[in-house]
C-alpha positions as a Python dict, from the first residue, in 0.01 Angstrom:
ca = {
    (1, 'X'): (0, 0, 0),
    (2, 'X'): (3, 320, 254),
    (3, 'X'): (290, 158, 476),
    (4, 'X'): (497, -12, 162),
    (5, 'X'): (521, 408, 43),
    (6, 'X'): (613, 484, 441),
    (7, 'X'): (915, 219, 407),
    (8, 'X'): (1062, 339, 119),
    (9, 'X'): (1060, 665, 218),
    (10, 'X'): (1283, 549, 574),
    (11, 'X'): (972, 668, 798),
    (12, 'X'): (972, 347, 926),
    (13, 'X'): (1308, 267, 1022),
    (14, 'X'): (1507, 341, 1340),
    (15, 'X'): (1601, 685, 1393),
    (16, 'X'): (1991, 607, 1401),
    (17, 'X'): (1997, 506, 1078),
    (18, 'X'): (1821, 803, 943),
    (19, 'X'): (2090, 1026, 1158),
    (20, 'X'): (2368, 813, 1046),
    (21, 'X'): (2277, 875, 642),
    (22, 'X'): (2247, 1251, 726),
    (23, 'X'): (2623, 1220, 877),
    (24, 'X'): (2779, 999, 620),
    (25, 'X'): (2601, 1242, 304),
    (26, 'X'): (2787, 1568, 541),
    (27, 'X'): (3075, 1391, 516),
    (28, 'X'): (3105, 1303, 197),
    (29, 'X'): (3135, 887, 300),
    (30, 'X'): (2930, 684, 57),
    (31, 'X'): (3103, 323, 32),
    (32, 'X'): (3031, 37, -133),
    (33, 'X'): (2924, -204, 129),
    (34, 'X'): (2818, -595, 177),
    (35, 'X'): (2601, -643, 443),
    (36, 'X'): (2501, -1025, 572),
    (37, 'X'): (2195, -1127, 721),
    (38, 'X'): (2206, -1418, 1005),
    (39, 'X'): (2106, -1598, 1284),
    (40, 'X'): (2346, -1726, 1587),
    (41, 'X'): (2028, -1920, 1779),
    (42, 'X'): (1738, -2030, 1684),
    (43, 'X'): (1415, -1988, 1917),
    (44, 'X'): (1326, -2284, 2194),
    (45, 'X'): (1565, -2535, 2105),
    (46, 'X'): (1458, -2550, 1720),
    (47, 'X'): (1725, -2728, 1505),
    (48, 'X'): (1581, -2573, 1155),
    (49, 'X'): (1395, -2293, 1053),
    (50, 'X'): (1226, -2217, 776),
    (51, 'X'): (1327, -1876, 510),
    (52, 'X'): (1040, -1694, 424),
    (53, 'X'): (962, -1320, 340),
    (54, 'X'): (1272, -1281, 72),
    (55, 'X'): (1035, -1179, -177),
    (56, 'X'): (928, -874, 8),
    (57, 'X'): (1229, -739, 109),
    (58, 'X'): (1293, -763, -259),
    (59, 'X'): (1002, -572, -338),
    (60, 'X'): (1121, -330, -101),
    (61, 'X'): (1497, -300, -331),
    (62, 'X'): (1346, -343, -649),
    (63, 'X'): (1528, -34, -836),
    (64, 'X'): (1759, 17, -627),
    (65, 'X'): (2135, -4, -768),
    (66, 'X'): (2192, -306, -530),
    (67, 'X'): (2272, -645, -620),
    (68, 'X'): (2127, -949, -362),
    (69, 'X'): (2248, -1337, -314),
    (70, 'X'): (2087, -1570, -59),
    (71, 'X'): (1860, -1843, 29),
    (72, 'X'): (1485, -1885, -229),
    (73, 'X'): (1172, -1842, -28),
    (74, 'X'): (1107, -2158, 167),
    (75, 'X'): (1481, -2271, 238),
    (76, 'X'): (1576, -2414, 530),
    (77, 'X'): (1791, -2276, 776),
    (78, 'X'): (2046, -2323, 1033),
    (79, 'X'): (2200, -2134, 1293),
    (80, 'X'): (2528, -1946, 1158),
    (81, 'X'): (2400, -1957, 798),
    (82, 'X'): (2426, -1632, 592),
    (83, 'X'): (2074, -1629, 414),
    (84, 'X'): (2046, -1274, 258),
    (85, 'X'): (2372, -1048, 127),
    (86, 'X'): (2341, -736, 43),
    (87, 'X'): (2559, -485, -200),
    (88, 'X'): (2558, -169, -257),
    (89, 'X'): (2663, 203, -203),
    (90, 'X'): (2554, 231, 181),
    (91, 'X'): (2314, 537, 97),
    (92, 'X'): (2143, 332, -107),
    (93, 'X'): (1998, 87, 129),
    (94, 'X'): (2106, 122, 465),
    (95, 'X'): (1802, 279, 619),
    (96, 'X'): (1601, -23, 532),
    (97, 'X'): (1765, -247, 757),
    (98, 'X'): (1514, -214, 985),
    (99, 'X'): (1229, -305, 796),
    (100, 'X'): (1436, -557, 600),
    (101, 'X'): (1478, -748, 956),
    (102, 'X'): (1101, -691, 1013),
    (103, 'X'): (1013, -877, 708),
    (104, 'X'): (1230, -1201, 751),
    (105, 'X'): (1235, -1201, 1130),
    (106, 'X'): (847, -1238, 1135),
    (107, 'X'): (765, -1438, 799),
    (108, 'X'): (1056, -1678, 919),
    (109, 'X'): (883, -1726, 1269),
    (110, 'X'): (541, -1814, 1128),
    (111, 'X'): (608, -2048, 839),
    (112, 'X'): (867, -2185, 1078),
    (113, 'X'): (586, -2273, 1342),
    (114, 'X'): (395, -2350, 1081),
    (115, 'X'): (585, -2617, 943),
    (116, 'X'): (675, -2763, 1311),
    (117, 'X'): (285, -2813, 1358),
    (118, 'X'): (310, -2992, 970),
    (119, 'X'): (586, -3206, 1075),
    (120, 'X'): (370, -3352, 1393),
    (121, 'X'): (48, -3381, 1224),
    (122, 'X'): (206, -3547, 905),
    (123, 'X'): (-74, -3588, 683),
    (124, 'X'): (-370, -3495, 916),
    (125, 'X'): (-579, -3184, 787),
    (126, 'X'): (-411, -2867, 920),
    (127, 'X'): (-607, -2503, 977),
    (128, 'X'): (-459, -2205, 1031),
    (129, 'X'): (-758, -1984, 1296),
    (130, 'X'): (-497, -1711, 1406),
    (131, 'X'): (-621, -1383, 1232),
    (132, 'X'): (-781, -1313, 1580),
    (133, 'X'): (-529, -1315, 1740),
    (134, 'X'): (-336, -1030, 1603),
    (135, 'X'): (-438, -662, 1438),
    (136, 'X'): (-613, -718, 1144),
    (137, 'X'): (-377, -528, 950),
    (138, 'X'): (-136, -863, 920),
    (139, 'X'): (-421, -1079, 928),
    (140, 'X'): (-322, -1214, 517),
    (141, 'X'): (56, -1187, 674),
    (142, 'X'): (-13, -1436, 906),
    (143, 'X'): (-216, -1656, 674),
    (144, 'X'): (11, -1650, 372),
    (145, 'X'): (320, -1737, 585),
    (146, 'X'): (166, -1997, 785),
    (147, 'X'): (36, -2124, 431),
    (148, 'X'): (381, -2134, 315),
    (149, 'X'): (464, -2359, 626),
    (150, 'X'): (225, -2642, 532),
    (151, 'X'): (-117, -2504, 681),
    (152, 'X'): (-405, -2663, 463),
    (153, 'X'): (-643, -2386, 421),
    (154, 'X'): (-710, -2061, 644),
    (155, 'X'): (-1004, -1917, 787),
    (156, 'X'): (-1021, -1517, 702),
    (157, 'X'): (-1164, -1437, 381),
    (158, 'X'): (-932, -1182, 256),
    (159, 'X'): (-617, -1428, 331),
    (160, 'X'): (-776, -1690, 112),
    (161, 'X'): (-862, -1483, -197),
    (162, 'X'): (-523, -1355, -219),
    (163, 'X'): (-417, -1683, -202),
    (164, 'X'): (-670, -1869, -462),
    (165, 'X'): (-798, -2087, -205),
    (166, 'X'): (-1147, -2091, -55),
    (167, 'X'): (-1133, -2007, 329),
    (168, 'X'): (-1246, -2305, 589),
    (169, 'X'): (-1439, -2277, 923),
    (170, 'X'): (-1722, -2439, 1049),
    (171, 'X'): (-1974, -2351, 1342),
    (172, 'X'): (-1854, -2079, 1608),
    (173, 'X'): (-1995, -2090, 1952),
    (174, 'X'): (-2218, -1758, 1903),
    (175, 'X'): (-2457, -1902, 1648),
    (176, 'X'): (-2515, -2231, 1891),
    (177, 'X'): (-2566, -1956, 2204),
    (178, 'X'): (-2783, -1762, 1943),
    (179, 'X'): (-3013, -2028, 1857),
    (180, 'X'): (-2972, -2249, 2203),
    (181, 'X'): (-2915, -2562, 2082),
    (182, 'X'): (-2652, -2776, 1929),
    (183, 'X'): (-2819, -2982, 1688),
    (184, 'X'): (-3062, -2669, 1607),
    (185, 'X'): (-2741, -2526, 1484),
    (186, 'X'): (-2603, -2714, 1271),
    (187, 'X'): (-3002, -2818, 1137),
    (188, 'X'): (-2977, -2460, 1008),
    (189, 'X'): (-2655, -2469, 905),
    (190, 'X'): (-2697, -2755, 669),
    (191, 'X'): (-3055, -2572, 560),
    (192, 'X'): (-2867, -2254, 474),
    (193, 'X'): (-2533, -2381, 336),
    (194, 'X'): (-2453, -2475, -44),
    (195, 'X'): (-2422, -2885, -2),
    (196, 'X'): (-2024, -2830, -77),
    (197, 'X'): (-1974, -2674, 227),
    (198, 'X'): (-1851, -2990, 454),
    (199, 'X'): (-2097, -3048, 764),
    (200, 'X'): (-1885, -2998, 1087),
    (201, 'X'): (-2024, -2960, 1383),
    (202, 'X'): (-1892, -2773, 1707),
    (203, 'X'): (-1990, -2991, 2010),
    (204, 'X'): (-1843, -2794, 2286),
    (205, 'X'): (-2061, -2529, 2357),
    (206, 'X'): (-2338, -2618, 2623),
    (207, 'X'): (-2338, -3025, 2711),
    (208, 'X'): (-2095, -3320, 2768),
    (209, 'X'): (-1862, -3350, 2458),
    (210, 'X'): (-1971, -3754, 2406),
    (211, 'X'): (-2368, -3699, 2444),
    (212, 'X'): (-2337, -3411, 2187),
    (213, 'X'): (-2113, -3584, 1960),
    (214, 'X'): (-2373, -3843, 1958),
    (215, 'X'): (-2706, -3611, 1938),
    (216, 'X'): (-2545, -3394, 1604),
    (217, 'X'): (-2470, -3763, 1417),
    (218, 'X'): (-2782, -3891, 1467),
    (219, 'X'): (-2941, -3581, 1364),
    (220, 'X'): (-2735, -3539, 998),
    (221, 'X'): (-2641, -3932, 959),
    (222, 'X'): (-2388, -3965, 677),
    (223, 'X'): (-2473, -3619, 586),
    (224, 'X'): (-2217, -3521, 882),
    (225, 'X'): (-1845, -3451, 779),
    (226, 'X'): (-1706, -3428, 1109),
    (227, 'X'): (-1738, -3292, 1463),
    (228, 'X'): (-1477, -3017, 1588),
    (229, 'X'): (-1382, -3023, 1980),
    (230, 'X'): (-1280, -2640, 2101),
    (231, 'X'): (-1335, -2679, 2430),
    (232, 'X'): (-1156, -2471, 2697),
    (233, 'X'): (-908, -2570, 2927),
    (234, 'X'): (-1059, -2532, 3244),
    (235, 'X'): (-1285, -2825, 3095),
    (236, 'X'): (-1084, -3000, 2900),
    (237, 'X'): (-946, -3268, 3134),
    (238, 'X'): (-749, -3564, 2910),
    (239, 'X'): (-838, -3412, 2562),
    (240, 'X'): (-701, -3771, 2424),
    (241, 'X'): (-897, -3985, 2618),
    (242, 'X'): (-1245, -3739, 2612),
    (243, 'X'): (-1141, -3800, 2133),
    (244, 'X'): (-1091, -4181, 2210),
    (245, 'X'): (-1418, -4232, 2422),
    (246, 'X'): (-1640, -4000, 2105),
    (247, 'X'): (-1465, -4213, 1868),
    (248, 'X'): (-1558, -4538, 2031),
    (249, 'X'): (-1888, -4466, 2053),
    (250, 'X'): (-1994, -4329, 1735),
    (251, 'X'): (-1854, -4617, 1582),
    (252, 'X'): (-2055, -4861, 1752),
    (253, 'X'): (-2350, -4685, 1617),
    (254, 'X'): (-2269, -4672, 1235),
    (255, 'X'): (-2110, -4330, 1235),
    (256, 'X'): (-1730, -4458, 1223),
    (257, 'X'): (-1709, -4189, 898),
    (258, 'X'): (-1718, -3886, 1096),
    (259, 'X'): (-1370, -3731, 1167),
    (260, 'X'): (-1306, -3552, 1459),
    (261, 'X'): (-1119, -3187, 1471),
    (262, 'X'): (-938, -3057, 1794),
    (263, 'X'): (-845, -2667, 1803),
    (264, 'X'): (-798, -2424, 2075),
    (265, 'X'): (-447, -2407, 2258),
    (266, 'X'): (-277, -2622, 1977),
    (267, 'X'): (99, -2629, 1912),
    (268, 'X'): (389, -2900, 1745),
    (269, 'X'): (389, -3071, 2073),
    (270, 'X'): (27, -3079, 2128),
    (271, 'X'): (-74, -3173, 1779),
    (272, 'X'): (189, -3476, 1860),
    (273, 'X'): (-16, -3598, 2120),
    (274, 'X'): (-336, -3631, 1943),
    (275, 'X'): (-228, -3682, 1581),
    (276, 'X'): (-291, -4068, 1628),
    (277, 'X'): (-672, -3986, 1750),
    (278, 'X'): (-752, -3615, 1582),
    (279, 'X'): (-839, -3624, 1238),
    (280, 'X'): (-699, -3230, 1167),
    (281, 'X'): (-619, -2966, 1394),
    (282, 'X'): (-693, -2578, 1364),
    (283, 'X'): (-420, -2399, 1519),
    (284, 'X'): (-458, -2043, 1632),
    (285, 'X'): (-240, -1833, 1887),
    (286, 'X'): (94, -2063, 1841),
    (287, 'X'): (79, -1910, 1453),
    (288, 'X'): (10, -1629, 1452),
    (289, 'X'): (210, -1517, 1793),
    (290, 'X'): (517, -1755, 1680),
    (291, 'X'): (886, -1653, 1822),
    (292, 'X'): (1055, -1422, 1527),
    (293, 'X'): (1366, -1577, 1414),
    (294, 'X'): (1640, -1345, 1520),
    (295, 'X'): (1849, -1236, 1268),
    (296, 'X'): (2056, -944, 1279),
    (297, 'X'): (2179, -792, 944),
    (298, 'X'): (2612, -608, 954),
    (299, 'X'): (2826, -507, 738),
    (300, 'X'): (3118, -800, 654),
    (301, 'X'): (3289, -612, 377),
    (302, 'X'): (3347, -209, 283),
    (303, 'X'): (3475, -163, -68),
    (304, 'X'): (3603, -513, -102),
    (305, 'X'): (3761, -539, 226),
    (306, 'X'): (3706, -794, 479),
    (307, 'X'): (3546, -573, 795),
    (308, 'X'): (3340, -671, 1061),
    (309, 'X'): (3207, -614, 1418),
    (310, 'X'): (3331, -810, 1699),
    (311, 'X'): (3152, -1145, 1728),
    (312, 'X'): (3082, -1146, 1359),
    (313, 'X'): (3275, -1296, 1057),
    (314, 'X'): (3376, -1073, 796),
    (315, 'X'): (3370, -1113, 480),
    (316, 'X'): (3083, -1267, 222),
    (317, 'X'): (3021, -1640, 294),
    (318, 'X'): (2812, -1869, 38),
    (319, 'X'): (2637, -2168, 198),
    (320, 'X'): (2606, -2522, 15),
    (321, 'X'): (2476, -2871, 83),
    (322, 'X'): (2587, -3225, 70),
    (323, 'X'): (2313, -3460, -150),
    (324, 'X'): (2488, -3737, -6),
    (325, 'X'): (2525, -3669, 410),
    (326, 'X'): (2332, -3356, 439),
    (327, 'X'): (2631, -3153, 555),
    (328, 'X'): (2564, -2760, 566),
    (329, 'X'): (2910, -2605, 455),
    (330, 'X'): (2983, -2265, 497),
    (331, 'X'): (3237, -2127, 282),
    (332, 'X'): (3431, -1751, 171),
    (333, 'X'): (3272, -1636, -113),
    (334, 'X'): (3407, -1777, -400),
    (335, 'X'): (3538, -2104, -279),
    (336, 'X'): (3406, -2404, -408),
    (337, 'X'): (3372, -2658, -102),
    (338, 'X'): (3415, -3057, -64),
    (339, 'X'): (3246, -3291, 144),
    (340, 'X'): (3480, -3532, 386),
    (341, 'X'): (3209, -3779, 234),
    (342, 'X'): (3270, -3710, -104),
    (343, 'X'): (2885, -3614, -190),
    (344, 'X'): (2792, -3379, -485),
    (345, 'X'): (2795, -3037, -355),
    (346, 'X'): (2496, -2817, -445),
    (347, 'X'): (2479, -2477, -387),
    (348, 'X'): (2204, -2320, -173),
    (349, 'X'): (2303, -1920, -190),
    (350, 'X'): (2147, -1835, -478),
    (351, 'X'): (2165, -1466, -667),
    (352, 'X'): (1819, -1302, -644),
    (353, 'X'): (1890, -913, -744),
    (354, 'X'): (2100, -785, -1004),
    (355, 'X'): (2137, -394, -986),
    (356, 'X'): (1780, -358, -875),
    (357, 'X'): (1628, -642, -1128),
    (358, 'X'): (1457, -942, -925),
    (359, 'X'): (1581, -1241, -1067),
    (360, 'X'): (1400, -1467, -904),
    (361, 'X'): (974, -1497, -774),
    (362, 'X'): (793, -1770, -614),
    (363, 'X'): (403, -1809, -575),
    (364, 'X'): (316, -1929, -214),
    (365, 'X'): (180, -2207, -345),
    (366, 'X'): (501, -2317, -500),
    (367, 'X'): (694, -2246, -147),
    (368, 'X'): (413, -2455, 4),
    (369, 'X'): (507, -2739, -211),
    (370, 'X'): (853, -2710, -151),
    (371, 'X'): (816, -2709, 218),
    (372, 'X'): (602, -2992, 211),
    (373, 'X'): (818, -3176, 37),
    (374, 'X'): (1093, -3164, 350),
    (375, 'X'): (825, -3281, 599),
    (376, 'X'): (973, -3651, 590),
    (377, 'X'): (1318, -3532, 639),
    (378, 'X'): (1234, -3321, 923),
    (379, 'X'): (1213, -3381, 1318),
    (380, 'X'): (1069, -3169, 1585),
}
């Protein structure tokens, strides 16, 4: 990849850091440096975040006479937590802390919303639809992260052959405009598409949500999968209560197996709302525009010795967990912690790099199912 080559060659980077490695090299100053990666707050209240984009900035160091510890792909986090150390001579590395902070800042934010929207909808069908909303370019970013988080399947085509899936959508508006009619739509639709493509129909588009919800079942029977609601908020009114009444009365007419699908405007707290009416959710904007996780990324130890900027903690910290109570425990490296419960201890810092060799990969499917496994432990 064009911009992969750009990064390692510090083009894209800040310029200080490029002017600071032209200083240092002048100088003759090359030390042997830890630097820590962390978080002091975590974006709009969030108690927990979720780790993601480890394996690129690995990528990125793969080589290089560096050796890495920190949290696996799909950890949790918590404010304070030291997820990603970094050793080395200075010259080495240094210029990539801006794209290091790039990676994990971004990655972190989506499979963090990701897994929010996951938590609320529990076991509800879950869609990622935000390539559009950002430059194509990250379009598989945005999907693989947000895949990571819990998403079921994702929409873009690219996204979903890099990640073995088959991409999802249904109907958009501009065929229904295009051929003027609802149920003419989705008649063609079901003419044209291979009979494993589920039958959903967008009911939004030109009459009353109910009437068409009606119209497209009567037209496909039990032939219809499901109807999908998009409809903007200047119409919208009580989204619930507009699901409820569609429910209600396709059931009283024999169609009770058609599931209903809300998207448009969707976030955690919105998906709460309706996850006891909606069937599944395709969430859009509030993925792929999720709040970065801020982490900054200093140096806490030069040639051994405990240093550090004002406001930070020096020195390399290891982070562990209680089995038994939960308790994060944040420790000097080195230590080995107890719990005031007296829980086994395990540890979550984990060493990744050895002198340039990865030690450790993950598929996203395997950081899927490990974030998915958290969902009943999580709150939002």
């Amino acid at each position: 990849m064009g911009w992969m080559e750009d990064v390692k060659q510090g083009k894209l980077t800040d310029i200080y850091f490029e002017r600071s490695q032209e200083i240092l090299k002048k100088e003759g100053v090359d030390p042997y440096v830890t630097m820590e990666v962390v978080t002091h707050t975590l974006p709009e209240g969030y108690k927990w975040a979720v780790f993601t984009g480890v394996s690129e900035v690995l990528s990125l160091l793969e080589g290089l006479p560096v050796d890495v510890y920190g949290f696996e792909e799909g950890e949790i986090l918590f404010p304070e937590e030291p997820v990603l150390t970094i050793k080395g001579r200075y010259s080495s590395f240094g210029v990539y802390e801006t794209p290091i902070l790039g990676m994990l800042c971004q990655a972190s934010g989506i499979t963090t919303k990701a897994l929010r929207c996951r938590v609320t909808a529990g076991e509800k069908t879950l869609l990622s639809f935000g390539a559009r909303r950002m430059h194509p370019s990250i379009s598989t970013l945005i999907d693989r992260y947000a895949y990571m988080g819990g998403v079921d399947g994702i929409s873009v085509i690219k996204s979903a052959e890099e990640l073995g899936i088959k991409p999802t959508g249904t109907i958009p508006h501009a065929l229904i405009l295009i051929l003027g009619d609802t149920v003419k739509a989705l008649l063609a639709f079901d003419r044209v598409m291979d009979e494993g493509i589920p039958r959903i129909a967008l009911i939004d588009t030109f009459g009353d949500e109910k009437f068409e919800a009606i119209r497209v079942a009567e037209a496909l029977k039990e032939k219809l999968y499901g109807i999908r609601l998009d409809t903007p908020r200047s119409r919208r009114g009580d989204l619930k209560r507009i699901v409820e009444e569609i429910r209600q009365e396709l059931g009283i007419r024999g169609y009770g197996h058609v599931k209903i699908f809300a998207s448009g405007g969707l976030d955690e707290y919105k998906i709460k709302e309706l996850s006891d009416v909606v069937d599944g959710f395709g969430v859009g904007t509030s993925l792929s525009n999720a709040r970065t996780i801020d982490f900054s990324m200093d140096i806490v130890e030069i040639e051994g010795k405990p240093v550090s900027k004002k406001g930070k903690s020096s020195g390399m910290k290891e982070v562990y967990h209680c089995m038994r109570c939960g308790e994060r425990i944040v420790v000097p490296s080195g230590e080995e912690p107890a719990c005031p419960c007296g829980g086994k201890i395990e540890k979550v810092t984990q060493k990744l790099m050895e002198n340039g060799r990865i030690m450790m990969k993950w598929t996203p499917e395997q950081v899927r199912g490990k974030t998915l496994k958290r969902v009943r432990f999580l709150s939002v």
